[in-house]
C-alpha positions as CSV (number, residue, x, y, z in Angstrom):
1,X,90.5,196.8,-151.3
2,X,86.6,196.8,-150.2
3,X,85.2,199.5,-150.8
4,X,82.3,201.6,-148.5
5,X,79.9,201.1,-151.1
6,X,80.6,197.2,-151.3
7,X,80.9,197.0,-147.6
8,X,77.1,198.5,-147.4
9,X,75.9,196.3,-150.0
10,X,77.3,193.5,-148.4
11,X,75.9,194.4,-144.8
12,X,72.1,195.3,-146.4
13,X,72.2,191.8,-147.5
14,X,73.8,190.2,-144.0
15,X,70.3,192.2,-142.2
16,X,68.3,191.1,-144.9
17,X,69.1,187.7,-144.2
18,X,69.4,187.8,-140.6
19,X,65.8,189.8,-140.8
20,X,64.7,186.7,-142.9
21,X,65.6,184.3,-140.4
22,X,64.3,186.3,-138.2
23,X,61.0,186.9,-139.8
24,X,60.7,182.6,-139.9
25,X,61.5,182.2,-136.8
26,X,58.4,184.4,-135.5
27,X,56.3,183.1,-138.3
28,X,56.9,179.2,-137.3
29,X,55.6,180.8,-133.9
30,X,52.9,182.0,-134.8
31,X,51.5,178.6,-136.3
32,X,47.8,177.7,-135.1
33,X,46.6,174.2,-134.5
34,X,42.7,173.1,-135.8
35,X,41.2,170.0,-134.9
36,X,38.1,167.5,-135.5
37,X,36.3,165.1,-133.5
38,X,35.6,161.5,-134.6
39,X,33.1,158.5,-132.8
40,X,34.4,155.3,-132.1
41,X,31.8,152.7,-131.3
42,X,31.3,149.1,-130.9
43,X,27.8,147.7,-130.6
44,X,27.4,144.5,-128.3
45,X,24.8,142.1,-129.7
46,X,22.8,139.3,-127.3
47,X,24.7,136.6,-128.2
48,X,25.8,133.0,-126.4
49,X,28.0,129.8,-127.2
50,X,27.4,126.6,-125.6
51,X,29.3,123.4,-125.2
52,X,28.1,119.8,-123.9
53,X,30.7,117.5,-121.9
54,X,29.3,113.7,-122.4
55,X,28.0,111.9,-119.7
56,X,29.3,108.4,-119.0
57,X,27.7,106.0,-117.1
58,X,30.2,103.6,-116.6
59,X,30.1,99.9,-116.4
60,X,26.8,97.9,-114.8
61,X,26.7,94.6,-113.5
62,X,23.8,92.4,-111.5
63,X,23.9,95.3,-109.3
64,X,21.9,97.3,-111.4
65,X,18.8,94.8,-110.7
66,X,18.9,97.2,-107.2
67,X,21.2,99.8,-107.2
68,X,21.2,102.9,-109.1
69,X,23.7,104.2,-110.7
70,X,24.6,108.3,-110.9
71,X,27.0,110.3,-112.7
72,X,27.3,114.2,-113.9
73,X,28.6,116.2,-116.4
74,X,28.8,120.3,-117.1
75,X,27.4,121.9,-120.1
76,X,29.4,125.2,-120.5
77,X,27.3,128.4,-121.3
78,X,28.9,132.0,-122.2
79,X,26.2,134.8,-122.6
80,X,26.5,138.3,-122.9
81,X,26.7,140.5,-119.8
82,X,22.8,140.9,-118.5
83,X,21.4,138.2,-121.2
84,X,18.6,136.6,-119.6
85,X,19.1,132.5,-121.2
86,X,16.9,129.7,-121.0
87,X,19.2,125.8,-121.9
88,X,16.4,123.2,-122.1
89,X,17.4,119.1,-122.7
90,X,15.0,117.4,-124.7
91,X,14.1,113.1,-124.4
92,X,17.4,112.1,-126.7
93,X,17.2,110.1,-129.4
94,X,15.8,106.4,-128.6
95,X,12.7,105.5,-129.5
96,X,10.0,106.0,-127.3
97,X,12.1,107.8,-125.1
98,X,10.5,111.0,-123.1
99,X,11.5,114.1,-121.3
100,X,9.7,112.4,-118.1
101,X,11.1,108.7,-119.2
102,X,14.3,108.6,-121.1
103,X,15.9,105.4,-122.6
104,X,19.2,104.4,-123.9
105,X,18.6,102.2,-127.0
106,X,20.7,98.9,-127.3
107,X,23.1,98.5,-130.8
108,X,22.2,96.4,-133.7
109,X,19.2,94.3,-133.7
110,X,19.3,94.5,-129.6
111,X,15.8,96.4,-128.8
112,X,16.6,96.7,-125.4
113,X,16.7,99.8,-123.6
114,X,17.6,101.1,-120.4
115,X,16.1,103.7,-118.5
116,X,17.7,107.0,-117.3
117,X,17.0,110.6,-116.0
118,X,18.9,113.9,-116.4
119,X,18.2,116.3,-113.5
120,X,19.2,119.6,-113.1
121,X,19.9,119.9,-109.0
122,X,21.8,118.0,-106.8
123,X,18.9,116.3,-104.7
124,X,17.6,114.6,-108.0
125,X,14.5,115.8,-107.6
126,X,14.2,118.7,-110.8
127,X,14.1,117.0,-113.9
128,X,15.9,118.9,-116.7
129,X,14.0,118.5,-119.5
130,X,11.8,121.3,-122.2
131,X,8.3,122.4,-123.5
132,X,7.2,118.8,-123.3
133,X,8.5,118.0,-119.9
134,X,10.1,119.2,-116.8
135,X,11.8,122.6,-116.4
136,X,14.8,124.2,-118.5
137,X,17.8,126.0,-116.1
138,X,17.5,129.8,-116.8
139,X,20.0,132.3,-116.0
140,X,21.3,136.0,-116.6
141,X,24.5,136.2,-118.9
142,X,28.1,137.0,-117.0
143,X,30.0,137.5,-119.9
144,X,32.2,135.0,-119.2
145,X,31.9,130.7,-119.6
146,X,29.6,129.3,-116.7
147,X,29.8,125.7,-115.7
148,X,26.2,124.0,-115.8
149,X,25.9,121.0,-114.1
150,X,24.1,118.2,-115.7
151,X,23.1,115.1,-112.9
152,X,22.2,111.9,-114.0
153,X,20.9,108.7,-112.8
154,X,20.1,105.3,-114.3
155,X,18.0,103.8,-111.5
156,X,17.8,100.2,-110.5
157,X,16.0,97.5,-113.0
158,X,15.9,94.9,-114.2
159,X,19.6,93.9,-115.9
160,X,19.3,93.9,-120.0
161,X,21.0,92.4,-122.4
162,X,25.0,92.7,-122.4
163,X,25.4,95.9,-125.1
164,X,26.4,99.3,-125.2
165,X,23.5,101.2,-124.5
166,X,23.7,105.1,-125.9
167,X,20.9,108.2,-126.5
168,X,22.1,111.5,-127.5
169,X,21.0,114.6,-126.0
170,X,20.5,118.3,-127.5
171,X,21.2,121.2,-125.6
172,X,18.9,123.8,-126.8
173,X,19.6,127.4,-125.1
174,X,16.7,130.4,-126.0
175,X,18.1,133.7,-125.4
């Protein structure tokens, strides 16, 4: 048999616990939240990328003794947003060859060239060129690739010797 005094030590511990529980519960409620601030950042530097498509001329024949001969091509420019650019061609790589009066040089022992121009409009009449000749295209940045188109002409002469005729070009772009 239980007796009284058992029975009260056994309920002061049944409150005690319950009181406990009790005592966490409020407590857990009570818990308070503190904070902190950080920066996130990203700086954006003038930047650009650039890529040249080539320009083919194709095939001439006797035709080119009157006929001239144009094709185009694209450069393709990406500048940061608000970037003001500057993409200058210079005279390529033939001997003798100018901004004003470019050439394509023959392979081998062929010395021959053939003359050609690289424009920057439509009409043919702006020739793309840099500091020592004609006018680099200038632009403000987009962010995002822009197509440049590149016009080019290989006016009548007289026919040269049967070759391959090549110049490369550089792009230069000033930002």
């Amino acid at each position: 048999m239980i007796s009284k005094r058992t029975f009260s030590a056994l309920s002061a511990g049944a409150v005690f616990a319950a009181s406990a529980a009790i005592g966490l519960a409020s407590f857990s409620a009570q818990a308070t939240n503190k904070t902190a601030t950080f920066l996130v950042s990203l700086s954006v530097l003038s930047d650009c990328a650039i890529s040249a498509n080539p320009l083919a001329f194709g095939n001439a024949n006797s035709a080119l003794a009157t006929s001239a001969i144009t094709q185009n091509t694209s450069l393709s420019v990406t500048y940061t947003t608000g970037t003001t650019y500057s993409v200058a061609l210079d005279k390529g790589t033939t001997l003798g060859s100018l901004v004003t009066g470019r050439l394509l040089a023959g392979t081998g022992s062929n010395a021959s060239t053939v003359q050609y121009q690289l424009y920057s409009n439509t009409g043919l009449s702006t020739i793309w060129g840099d500091a020592t000749g004609g006018t680099p295209v200038t632009g403000t940045g987009t962010g995002s690739a822009v197509s440049i188109p590149v016009y080019g002409v290989v006016p009548a002469q007289p026919i040269p010797v049967v070759d391959t005729y090549t110049a490369t070009e550089t792009a230069t772009i000033t930002f």
